[in-house]
C-alpha positions in Angstrom: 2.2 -1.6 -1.1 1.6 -5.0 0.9 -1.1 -5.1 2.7 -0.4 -7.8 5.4 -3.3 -9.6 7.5 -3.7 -7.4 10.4 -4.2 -4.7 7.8 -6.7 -6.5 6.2 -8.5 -7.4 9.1 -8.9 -3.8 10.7 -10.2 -2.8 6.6 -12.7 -5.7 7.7 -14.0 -4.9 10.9 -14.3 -1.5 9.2 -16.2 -2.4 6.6 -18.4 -4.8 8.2 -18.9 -1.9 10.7 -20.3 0.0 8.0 -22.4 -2.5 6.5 -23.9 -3.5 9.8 -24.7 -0.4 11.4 -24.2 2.8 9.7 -26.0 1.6 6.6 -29.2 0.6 8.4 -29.7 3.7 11.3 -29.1 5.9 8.3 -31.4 4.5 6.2 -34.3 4.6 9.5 -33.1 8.4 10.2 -33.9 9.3 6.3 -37.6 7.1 6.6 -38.0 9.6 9.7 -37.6 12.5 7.8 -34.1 13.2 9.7 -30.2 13.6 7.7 -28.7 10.8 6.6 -25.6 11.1 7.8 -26.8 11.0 11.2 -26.3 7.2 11.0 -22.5 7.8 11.4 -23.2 8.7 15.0 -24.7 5.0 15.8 -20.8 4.0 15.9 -19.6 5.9 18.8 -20.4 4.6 22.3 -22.4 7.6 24.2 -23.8 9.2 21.2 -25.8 6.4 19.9 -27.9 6.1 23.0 -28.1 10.3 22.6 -29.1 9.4 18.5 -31.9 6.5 20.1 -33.4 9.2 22.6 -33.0 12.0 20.3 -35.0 9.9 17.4 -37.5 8.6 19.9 -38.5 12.2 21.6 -38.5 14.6 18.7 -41.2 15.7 16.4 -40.6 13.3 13.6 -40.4 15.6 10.2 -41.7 13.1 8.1 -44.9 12.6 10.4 -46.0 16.5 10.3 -45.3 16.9 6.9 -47.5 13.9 5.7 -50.6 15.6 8.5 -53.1 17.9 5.8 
């Protein structure tokens, strides 16, 4: 198989996608005490702002559990 460079430049942009955003917001939804994989949703144009205001105005899990 031969990967030419527009190939290799979309595998790229993928990647860096990843590394840039998904990583991170997944790794601030798990500190919250939300799923992981909620982070996937930070690369798709409408639903991260629903992910920011969804994060912002719910009870965060980790918070009430850590209360006594």
């Amino acid at each position: 198989m031969n990967i030419g460079m527009p190939e290799a430049l979309v595998i790229t942009a993928i990647a860096s996608t990843i590394v840039i955003v998904v990583f991170p917001a997944g790794r601030i939804c798990r500190r919250l005490g939300f799923p992981t994989w909620l982070g996937i949703l930070a690369v798709l144009p409408i639903v991260n702002v629903l992910l920011l205001w969804y994060v912002a105005m719910a009870p965060w899990p980790s918070l009430t559990q850590a209360k006594p």
